[in-house]
C-alpha positions as CSV (number, residue, x, y, z in Angstrom):
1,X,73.5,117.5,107.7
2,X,75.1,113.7,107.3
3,X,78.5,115.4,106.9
4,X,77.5,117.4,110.6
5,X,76.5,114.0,111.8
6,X,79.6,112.3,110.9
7,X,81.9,115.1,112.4
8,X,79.9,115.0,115.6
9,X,80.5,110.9,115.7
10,X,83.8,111.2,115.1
11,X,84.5,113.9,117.9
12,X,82.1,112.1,120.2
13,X,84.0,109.1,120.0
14,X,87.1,110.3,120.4
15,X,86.6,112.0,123.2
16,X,85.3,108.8,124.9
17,X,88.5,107.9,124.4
18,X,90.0,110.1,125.8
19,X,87.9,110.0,129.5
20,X,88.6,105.9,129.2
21,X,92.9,107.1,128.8
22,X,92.5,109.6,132.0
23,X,90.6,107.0,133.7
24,X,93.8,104.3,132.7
25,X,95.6,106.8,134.1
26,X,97.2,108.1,130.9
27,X,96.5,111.3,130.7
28,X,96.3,112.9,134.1
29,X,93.4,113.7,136.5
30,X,93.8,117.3,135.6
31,X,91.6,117.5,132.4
32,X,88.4,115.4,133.8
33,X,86.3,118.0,134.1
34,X,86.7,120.2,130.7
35,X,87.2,116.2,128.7
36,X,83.9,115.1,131.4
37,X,81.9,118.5,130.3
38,X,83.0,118.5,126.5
39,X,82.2,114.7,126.2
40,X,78.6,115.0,127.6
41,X,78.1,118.0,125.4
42,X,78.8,115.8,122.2
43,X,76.9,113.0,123.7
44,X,73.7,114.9,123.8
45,X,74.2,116.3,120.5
46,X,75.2,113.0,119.1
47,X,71.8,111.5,120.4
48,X,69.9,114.4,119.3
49,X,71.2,114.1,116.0
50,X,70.9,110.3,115.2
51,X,67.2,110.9,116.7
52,X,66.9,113.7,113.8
53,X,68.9,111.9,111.1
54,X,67.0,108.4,111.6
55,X,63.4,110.4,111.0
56,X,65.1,112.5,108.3
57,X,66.8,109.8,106.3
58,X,63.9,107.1,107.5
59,X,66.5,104.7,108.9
60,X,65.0,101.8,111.1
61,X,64.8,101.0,114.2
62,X,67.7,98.8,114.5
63,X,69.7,101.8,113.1
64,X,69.0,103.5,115.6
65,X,69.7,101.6,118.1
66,X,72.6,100.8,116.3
67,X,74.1,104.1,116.8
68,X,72.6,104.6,120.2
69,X,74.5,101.3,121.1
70,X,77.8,102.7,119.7
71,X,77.9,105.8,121.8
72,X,78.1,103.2,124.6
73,X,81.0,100.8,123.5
74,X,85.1,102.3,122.8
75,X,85.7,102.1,119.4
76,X,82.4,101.6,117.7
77,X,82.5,105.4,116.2
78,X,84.1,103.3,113.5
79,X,81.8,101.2,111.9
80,X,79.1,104.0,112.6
81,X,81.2,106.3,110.4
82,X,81.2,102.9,107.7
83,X,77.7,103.2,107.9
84,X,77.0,106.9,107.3
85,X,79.7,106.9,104.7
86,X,77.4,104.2,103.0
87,X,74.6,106.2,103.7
88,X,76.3,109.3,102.0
């Protein structure tokens, strides 16, 4: 389930990535929707699995919201995926 978890973060945070180059303007308007719909998709499923993985590997609360907190901020899949490789 970690190695689910870290797969997910990665994608999820790439894909941020990618809505903050179309909204730069390097990659053009034509993709928003399918990179808007596919983003929001992993960003449920990220939160739903670092609500999962915190109760299953009885992280704290400040883990949590350190990974909530990283869904949020460009680049901060990285030192989540230090973490759970830690973790692992």
């Amino acid at each position: 389930m970690l190695n689910f978890f870290r797969i997910i973060s990665l994608t999820e945070g790439c894909s941020y990535l990618l809505i903050l180059c179309v909204s730069l303007g390097f990659i053009g308007r034509d993709f928003v929707s399918a990179l808007g719909m596919a983003h929001g998709v992993l960003f449920i499923v990220y939160c739903l699995l670092a609500l999962i993985m915190t109760r299953q590997k009885s992280w704290s609360l400040r883990a949590l919201l350190f990974l909530f907190l990283s869904a949020l901020i460009p680049f901060a899949f990285i030192p989540v995926e230090l973490f759970l490789r830690k973790q692992q």
